[in-house]
Each structure stands twice: as structure tokens, then as C-alpha cells.
C-alpha positions as CSV (number, residue, x, y, z in Angstrom):
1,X,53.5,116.5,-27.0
2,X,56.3,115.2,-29.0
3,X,57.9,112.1,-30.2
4,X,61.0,110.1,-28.7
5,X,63.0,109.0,-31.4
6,X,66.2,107.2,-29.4
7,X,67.7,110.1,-26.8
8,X,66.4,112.6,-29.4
9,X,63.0,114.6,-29.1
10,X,60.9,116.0,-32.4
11,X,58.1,118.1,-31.2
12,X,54.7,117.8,-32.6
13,X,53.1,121.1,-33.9
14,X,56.2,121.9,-35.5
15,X,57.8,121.8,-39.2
16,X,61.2,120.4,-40.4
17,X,64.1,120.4,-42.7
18,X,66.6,118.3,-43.7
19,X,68.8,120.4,-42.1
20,X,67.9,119.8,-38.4
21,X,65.8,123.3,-38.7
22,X,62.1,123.7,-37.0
23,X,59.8,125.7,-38.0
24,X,56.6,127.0,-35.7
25,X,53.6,129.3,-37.9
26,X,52.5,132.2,-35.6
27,X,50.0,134.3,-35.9
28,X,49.8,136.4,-39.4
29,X,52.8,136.3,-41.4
30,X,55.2,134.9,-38.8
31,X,58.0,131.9,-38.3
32,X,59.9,131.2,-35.2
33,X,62.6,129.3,-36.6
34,X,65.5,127.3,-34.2
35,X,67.2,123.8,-34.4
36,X,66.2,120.8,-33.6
37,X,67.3,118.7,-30.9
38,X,69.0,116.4,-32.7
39,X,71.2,119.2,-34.3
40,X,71.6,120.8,-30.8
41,X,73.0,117.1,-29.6
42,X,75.2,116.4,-32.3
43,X,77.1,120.0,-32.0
44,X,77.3,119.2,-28.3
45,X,78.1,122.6,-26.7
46,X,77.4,125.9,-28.1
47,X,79.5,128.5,-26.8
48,X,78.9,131.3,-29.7
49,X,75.8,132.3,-32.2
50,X,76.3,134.3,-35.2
51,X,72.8,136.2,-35.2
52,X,71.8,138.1,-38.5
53,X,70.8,141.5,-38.8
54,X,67.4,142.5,-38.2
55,X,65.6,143.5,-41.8
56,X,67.7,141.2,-43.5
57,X,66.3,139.4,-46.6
58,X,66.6,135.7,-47.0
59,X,66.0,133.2,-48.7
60,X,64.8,129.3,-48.3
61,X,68.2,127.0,-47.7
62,X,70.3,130.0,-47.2
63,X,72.3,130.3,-43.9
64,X,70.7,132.6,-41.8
65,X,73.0,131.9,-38.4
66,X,76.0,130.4,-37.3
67,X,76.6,128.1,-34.4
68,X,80.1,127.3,-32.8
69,X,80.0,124.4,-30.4
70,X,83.6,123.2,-28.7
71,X,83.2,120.1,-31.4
72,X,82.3,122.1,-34.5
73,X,80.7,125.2,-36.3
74,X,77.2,125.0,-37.9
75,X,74.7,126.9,-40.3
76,X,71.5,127.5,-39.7
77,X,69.6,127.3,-43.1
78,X,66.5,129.0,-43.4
79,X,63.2,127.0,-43.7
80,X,61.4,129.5,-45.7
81,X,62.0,132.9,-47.6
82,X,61.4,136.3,-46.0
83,X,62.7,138.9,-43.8
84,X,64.6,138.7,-40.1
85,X,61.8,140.8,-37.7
86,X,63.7,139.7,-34.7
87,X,66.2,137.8,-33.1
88,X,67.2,136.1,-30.2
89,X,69.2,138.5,-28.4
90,X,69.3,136.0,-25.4
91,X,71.5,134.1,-27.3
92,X,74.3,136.3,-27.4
93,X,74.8,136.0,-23.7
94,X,74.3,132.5,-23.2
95,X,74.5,130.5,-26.6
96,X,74.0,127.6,-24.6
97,X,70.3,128.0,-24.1
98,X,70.0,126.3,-28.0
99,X,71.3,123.2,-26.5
100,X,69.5,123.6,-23.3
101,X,65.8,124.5,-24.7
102,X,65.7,123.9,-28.7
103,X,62.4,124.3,-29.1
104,X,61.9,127.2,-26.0
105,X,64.1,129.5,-25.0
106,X,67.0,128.3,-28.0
107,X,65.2,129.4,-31.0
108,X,67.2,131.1,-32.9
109,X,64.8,133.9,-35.2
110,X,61.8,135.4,-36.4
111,X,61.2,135.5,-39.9
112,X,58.4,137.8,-41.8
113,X,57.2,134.7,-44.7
114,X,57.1,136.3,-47.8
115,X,53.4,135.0,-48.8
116,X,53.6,134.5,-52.5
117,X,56.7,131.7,-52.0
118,X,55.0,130.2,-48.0
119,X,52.8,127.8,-49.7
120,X,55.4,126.0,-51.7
121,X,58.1,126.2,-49.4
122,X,56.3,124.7,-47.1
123,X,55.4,121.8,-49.3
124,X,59.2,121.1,-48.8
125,X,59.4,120.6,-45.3
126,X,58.5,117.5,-42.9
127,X,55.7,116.5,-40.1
128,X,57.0,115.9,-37.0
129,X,56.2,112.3,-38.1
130,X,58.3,112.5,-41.5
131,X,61.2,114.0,-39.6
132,X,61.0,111.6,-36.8
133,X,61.5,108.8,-39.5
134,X,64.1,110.7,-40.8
135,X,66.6,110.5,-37.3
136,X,65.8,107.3,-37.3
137,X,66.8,106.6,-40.9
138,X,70.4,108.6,-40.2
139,X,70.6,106.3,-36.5
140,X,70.0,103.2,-38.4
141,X,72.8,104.5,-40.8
142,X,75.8,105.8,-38.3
């Protein structure tokens, strides 16, 4: 299910950033992390992704990718702390696919949460409802 917010879909079961990031909880100590189809409509698009290295360390609100659309370039901020334990490798050959599918085929990585931070990070980040108020707060101000 998800919510219709203009021409802009937020997907329910998912959590948010400022940043236009998404955030779905897996199993254990996993995040699938992509961006959200309001960021994937405002860059337009996406010819190239900058992917990073699997095992590397990050940290909440640090880029963690890069997107290149034919209107502009992009980071992609990581939602929550912890460790790249896989990417996207589809990407690579058809960037597009984070236009085409956000919140499918698009996402973007797999992050290892660091447990001792998750529960406070997460505090940070938005219901689908919250972020759905949030487009509609930026729509109301373009």
C-alpha cells in the first residue's frame, strides 16, 4: 500500500529522511536503503550510480552513493550507521532502474545496522505518514 501525495508515491512499511532516502528493516541486522520517488522525479534521469565498496563503514547522514541524472548529480545519505553488505550491482548497467522502480528493483544498498546506534537513529527518521506531509510541505512551498 502506499500514499499518493500529488504525482509522487511514499510507500507504507517504509522509513524516511529528510534527504529523500527510504529505509526497509529486514530480517536481523539488515537495511535495504534506496531513494524515494520524489528524489528519483526531481533528478529526472539517471544515467550513472556511484556504488560504494562492499565492507565499507558509514555513518548516519554521510553520502553513501552518488547519482548523475542528465539535470544534476546527487548524494545518497545514509539513513543509519553501519557497514555496506551488498550493493546493487544491477545498477551499474542500467542506472535507470532507480527512476523506474525506487522502492524495487532501484534500491540502491544493504547496510549491516550497527545495533548500539539503530535505536536512536531511527528515532530520527519519518513514517510514511510524516514524510508524506513532508512532500507536501516542500509542494506547497515551490
Amino acid at each position: 500500500m502506499s500514499i499518493k501525495v500529488g504525482i509522487y508515491d511514499v510507500r507504507d512499511g517504509l522509513l524516511y529522511n529528510r534527504e529523500h532516502e527510504w529505509v526497509r528493516l529486514e530480517d536481523g541486522d539488515i537495511a535495504v536503503i534506496g531513494v524515494s520517488d520524489y528524489a528519483a522525479k526531481q533528478l529526472h534521469d539517471i544515467v550513472y550510480v556511484t556504488l560504494p565498496a562492499k565492507g565499507k563503514r558509514v555513518t548516519r547522514m554521510e553520502p553513501i552513493a552518488t547519482l548523475e541524472s542528465v539535470k544534476a548529480v546527487a548524494d545518497v545519505y545514509s539513513p543509519l550507521s553501519g557497514e555496506v553488505a551488498e550493493i546493487n550491482q544491477a545498477l551499474t548497467e542500467r542506472p535507470e532502474l532507480v527512476g523506474e522502480s525506487p522502492y524495487q528493483d532501484g534500491w540502491i544498498v544493504k547496510l549491516r545496522i550497527e545495533p548500539d546506534r539503530f535505536k536512536e537513529e531511527k528515532m530520527a527518521l519519518m513514517s510514511p505518514k510524516e514524510y508524506a506531509r513532508y512532500i507536501e510541505e516542500l509542494i506547497r512551498k515551490a
